[in-house]
C-alpha positions as CSV (number, residue, x, y, z in Angstrom):
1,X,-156.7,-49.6,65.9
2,X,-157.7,-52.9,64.1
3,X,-161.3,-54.2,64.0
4,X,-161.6,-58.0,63.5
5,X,-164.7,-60.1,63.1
6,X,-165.8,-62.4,66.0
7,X,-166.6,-65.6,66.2
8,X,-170.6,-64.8,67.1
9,X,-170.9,-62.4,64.5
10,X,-169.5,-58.5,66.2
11,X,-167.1,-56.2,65.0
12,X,-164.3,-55.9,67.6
13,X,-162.2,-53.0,68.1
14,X,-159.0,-53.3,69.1
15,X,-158.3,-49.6,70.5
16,X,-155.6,-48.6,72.5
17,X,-155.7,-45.5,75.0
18,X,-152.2,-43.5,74.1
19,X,-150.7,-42.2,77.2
20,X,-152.0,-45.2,79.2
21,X,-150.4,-47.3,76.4
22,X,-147.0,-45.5,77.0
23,X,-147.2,-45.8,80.7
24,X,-147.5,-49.5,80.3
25,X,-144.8,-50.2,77.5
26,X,-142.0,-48.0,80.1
27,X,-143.3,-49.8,83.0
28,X,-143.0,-53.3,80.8
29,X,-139.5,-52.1,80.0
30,X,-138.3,-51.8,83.1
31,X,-139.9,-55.4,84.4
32,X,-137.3,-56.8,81.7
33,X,-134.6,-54.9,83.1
34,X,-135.3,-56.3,86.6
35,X,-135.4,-59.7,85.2
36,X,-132.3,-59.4,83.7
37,X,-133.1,-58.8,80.4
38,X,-131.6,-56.2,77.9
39,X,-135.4,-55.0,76.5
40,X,-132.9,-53.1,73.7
41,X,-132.0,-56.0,72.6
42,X,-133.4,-56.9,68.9
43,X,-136.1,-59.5,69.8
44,X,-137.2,-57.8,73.0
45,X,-137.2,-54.2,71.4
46,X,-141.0,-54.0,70.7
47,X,-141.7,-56.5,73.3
48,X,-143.0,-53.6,76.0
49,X,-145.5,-52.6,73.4
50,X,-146.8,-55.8,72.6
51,X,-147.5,-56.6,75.8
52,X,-149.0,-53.1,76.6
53,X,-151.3,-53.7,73.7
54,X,-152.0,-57.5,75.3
55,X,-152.9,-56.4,78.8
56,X,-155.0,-53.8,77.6
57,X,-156.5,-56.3,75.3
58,X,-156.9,-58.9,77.9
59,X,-159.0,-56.3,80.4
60,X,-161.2,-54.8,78.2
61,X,-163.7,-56.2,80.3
62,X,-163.5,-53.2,82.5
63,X,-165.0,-51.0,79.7
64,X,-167.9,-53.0,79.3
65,X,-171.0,-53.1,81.3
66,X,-172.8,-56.7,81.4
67,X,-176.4,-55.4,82.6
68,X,-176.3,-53.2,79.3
69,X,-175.2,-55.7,76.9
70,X,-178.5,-57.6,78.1
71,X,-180.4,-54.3,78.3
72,X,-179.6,-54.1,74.4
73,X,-181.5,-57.0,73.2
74,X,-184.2,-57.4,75.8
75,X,-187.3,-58.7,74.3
76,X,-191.1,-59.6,75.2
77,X,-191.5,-63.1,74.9
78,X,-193.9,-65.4,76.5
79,X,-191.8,-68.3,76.6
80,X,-190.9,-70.4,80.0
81,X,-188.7,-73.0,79.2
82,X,-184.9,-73.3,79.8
83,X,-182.9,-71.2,77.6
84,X,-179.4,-72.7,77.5
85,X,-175.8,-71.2,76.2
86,X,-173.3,-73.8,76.4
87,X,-169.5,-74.2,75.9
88,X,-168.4,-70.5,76.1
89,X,-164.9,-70.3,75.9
90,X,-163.4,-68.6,78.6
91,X,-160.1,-66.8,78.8
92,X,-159.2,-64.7,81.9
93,X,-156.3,-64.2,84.5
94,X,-156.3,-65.2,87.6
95,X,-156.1,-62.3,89.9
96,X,-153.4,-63.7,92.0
97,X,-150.8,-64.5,89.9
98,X,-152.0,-62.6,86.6
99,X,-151.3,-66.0,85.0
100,X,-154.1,-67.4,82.9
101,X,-157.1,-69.9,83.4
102,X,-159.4,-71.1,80.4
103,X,-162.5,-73.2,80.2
104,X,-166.0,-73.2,79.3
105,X,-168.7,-71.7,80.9
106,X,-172.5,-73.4,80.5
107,X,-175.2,-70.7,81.2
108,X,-179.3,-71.2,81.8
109,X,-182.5,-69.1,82.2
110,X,-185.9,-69.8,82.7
111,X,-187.5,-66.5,81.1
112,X,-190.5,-65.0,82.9
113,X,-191.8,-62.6,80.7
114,X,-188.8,-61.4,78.7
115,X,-185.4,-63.0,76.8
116,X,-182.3,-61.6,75.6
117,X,-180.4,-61.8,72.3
118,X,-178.3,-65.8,72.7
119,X,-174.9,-63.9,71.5
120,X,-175.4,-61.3,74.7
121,X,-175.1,-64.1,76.9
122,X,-171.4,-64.9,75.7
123,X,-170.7,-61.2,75.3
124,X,-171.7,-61.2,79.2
125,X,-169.3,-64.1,79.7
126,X,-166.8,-62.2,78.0
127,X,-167.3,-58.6,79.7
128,X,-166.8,-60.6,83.1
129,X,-163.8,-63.0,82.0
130,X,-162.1,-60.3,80.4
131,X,-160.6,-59.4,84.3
132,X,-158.5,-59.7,86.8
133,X,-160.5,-62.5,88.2
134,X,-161.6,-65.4,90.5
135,X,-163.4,-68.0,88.7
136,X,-165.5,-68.2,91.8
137,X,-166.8,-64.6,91.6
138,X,-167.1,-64.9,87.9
139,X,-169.4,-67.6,88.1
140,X,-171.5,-65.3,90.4
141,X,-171.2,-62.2,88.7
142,X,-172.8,-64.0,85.5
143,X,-175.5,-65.0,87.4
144,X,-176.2,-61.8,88.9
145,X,-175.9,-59.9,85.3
146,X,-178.6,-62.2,84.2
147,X,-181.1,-62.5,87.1
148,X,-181.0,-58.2,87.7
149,X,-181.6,-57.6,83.8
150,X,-184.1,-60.0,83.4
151,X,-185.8,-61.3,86.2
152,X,-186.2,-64.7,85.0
153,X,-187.9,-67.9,86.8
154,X,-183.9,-69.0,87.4
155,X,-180.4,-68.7,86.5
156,X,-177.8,-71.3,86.2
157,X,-174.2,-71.1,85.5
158,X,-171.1,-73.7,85.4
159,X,-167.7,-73.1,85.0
160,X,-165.0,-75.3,84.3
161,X,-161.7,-74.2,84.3
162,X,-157.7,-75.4,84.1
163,X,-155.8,-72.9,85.9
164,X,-151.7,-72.3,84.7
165,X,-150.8,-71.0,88.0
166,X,-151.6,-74.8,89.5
167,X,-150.1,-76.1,86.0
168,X,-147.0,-73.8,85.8
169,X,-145.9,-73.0,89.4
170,X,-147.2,-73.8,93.0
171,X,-148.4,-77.1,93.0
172,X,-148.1,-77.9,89.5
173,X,-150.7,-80.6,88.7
174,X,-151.1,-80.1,84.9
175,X,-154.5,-82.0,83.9
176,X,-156.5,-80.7,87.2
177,X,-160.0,-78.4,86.4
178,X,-161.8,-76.4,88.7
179,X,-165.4,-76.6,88.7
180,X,-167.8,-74.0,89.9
181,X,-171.6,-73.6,89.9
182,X,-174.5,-70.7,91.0
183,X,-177.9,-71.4,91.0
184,X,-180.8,-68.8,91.9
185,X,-184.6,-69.4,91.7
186,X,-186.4,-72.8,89.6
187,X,-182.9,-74.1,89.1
188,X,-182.8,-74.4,93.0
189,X,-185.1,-77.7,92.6
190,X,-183.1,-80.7,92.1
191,X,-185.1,-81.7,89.6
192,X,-184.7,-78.7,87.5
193,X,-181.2,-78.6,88.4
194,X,-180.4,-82.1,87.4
195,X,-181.7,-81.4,84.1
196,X,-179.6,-78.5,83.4
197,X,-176.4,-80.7,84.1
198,X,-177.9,-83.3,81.8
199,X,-178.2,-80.9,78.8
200,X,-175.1,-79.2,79.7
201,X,-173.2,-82.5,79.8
202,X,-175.0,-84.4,76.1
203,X,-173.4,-84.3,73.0
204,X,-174.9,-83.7,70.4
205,X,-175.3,-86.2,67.8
């Protein structure tokens, strides 16, 4: 078990279940036997387990449970402007392929009433991304989390993503990035909408 600081200010834990960890690194093993490979030989020897540890790793979203992360820094607040969380890095696997897509996800609430802690929206972003996924139902899901736990005026979410599976087989058109969006309540209005893209798309100075 290792426990490293993140980059919005958690402790993560890198724990790994045992006997699903061994289940993993034999089935692992036996992928680079089917491939091939000799996974005795010296540089693939602790391969299985690495990767065991990686997958595990990479889905720990499935341990996590978005509405709560909200639930755990919900707060009174009579504030009813936008609320904005941009340029979350995203890293998740394409369901498909289990081949990776990254990106940035740009986030939006209008509270009514109540607001949530600004790290639990990227920890949200992260409980979701952190799956076998769609970038489609991702976008969704992270407007869902948000409108269920706290019933603001609107959510908005973009996601833009480059997807290795079109990069590295298939199609193979390296520099192409998927773009999705899910809108629910104020940001419905074109003219509220247009201003989310606005601050979503300025740099700041």
């Amino acid at each position: 078990m290792g426990k490293i600081k993140d980059i919005i200010g958690y402790e993560r834990i890198d724990s790994y279940e045992p006997e699903k960890l061994e289940k993993l690194r034999h089935h692992y093993a036996e992928i680079l036997n089917l491939i091939g490979e000799d996974p005795k030989r010296e540089g693939l020897i602790e391969t299985p387990l690495r990767v065991a540890k990686s997958i595990q790793f990479l889905t720990q979203g499935y341990d996590h449970d978005p509405e709560e992360i909200l639930l755990s820094a919900k707060f009174k607040e009579d504030y009813r402007e936008m609320v904005i969380v941009k340029d979350i890095e995203i890293f998740s696997m394409c369901e498909h392929h289990m081949i990776p897509f990254i990106g940035k996800a740009h986030v939006a609430y209008i509270p009514n009433g109540y607001i949530t802690g600004l790290s639990k929206i990227a920890r949200v972003v992260e409980a979701y991304a952190r799956r076998l996924q769609v970038q489609e139902r991702l976008t969704s899901q992270i407007k869902d989390a948000i409108n269920n736990t706290l019933n603001p005026l609107g959510v908005a979410v973009v996601i833009e993503a480059k997807h290795l599976c079109m990069a590295m087989r298939g199609i193979q058109k390296q520099s192409s990035v998927t773009t999705t969006s899910d809108f629910t309540g104020a940001f419905n209005k074109q003219e509220t909408r247009n201003e989310f893209i606005n601050l979503i798309s300025a740099k700041l100075s």
